[in-house]
C-alpha positions in Angstrom: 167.3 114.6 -22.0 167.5 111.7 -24.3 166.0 108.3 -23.6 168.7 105.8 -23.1 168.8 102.6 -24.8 166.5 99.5 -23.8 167.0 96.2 -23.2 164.3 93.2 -23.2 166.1 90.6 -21.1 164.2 87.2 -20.2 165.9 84.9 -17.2 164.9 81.1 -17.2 164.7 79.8 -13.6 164.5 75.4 -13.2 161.6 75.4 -10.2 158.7 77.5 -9.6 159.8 80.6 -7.7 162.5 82.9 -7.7 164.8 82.9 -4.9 165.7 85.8 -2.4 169.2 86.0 -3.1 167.6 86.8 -7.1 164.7 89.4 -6.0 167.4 91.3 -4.1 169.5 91.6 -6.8 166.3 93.1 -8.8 166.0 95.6 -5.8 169.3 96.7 -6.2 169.3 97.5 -9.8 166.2 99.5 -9.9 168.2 102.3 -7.9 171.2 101.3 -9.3 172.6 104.9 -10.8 172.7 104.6 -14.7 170.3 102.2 -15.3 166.1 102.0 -14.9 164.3 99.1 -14.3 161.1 100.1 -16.9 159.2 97.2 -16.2 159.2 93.9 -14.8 157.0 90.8 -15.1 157.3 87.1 -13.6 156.2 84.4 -15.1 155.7 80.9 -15.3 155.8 78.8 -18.1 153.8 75.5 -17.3 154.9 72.4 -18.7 151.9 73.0 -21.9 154.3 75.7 -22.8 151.2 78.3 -21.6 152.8 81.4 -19.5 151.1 82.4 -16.5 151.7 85.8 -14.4 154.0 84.4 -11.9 154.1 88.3 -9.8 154.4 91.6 -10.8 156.6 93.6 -9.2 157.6 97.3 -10.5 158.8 100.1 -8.7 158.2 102.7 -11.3 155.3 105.2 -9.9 154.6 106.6 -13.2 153.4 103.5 -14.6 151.1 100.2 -13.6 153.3 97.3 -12.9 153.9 95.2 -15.4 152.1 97.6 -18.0 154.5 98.0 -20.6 155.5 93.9 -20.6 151.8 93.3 -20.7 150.6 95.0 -23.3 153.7 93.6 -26.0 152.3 90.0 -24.5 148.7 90.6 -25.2 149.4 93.1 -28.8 148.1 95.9 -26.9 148.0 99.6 -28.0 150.6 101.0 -24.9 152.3 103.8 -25.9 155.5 102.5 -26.3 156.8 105.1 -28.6 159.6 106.7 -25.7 161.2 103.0 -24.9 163.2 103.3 -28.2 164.7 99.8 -29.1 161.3 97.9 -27.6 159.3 95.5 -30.4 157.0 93.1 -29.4 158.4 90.4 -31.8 161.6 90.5 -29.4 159.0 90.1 -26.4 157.2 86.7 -27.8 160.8 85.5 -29.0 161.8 85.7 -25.4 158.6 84.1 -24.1 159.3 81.4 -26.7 162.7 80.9 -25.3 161.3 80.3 -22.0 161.6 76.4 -21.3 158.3 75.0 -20.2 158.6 73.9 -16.2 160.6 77.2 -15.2 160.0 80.4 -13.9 161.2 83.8 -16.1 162.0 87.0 -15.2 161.2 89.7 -17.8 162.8 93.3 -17.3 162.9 96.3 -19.2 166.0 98.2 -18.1 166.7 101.5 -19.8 170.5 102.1 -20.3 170.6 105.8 -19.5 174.4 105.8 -19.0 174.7 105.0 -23.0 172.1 107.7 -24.2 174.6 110.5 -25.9 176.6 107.2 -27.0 174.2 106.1 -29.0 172.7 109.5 -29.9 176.1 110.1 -31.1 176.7 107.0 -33.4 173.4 107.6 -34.9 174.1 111.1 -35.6 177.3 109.6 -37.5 175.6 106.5 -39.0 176.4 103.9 -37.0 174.1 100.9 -36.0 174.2 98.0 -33.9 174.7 94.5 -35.9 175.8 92.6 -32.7 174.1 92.9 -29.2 175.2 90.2 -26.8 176.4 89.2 -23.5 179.7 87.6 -23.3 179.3 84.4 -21.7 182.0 84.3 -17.8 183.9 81.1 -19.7 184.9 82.9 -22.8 185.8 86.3 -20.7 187.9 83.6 -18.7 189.3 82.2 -21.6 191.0 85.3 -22.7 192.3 86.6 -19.3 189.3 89.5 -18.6 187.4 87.6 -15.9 188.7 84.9 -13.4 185.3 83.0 -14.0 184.9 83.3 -10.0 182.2 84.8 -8.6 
C-alpha cells in the first residue's frame, strides 16, 4: 500500500496554551478514518522570536513523539524517506511564520484517502502547482459554504 500524501500544517494561537475545545479536535482526527496524524509538536514562540517545546503529544506507537517534527527543527538525520512530500525548508518556513507571543501547533497528517490519486497523476505526469486552503469568506462568497460554523 502506497503512502498517502503529507501535509506540514502550522496553527498560530494569540495566548500561551491551547484550549480544550482545540486538543479535542486533535484527538478526533488522529482516529479520524482516511487521515494519520504522523506527528505532532507544540510550541511556543516567545516574544525574541526563540521557539520553545510547548508539549508533545503523539499517538503514533511506532514512533517517539514529536520525532519526525524534531529532527526537521534541529537538521537531524531521521529517516524521513516514507513521508513523501516532507522538506525541512517547509518546516522552518512554518516556524518562521509563527508570530512571536503565540502558541503553534505543528502536525504531520498523512492523506491516505488521496494515495492512488496522486499515484495516479504521477503516473500520467501531473504535479501540484497550487496547494492551499480556501479561506470560509471566499467559499461564502461564491455560494459553497454559509460561512457559519
Amino acid at each position: 500500500m502506497s503512502t498517502g500524501p503529507v501535509q506540514l500544517l502550522a496553527v498560530a494561537f494569540a495566548g500561551d496554551d491551547l484550549s480544550d475545545e482545540i486538543r479535542a479536535e486533535f484527538d478526533r482526527l488522529s482516529g479520524a478514518p482516511g487521515i494519520r496524524l504522523l506527528d505532532s509538536l507544540f510550541v511556543h514562540k516567545d516574544e525574541q522570536g526563540d521557539l520553545h517545546v510547548a508539549q508533545l503529544e503523539d499517538d503514533t506507537p511506532e514512533v517517539a513523539p514529536g520525532r519526525y517534527l524534531m529532527a526537521l527543527f534541529d537538521g537531524g538525520a531521521a529517516d524521513l524517506s516514507h513521508l513523501e512530500g516532507v522538506d525541512a525548508t517547509e518546516l522552518w518556513d512554518a516556524a518562521a511564520a509563527i508570530p512571536s507571543g503565540t502558541v503553534a501547533a505543528i502536525l504531520l497528517i498523512e492523506h491516505e484517502w488521496a494515495a492512488a490519486l496522486r499515484d495516479a497523476l504521477e503516473r500520467a505526469g501531473g504535479a501540484a502547482v497550487v496547494d492551499a486552503w480556501v479561506a470560509r469568506e471566499d467559499l461564502a462568497s461564491i455560494g459553497l459554504h454559509s460561512g457559519a460554523s
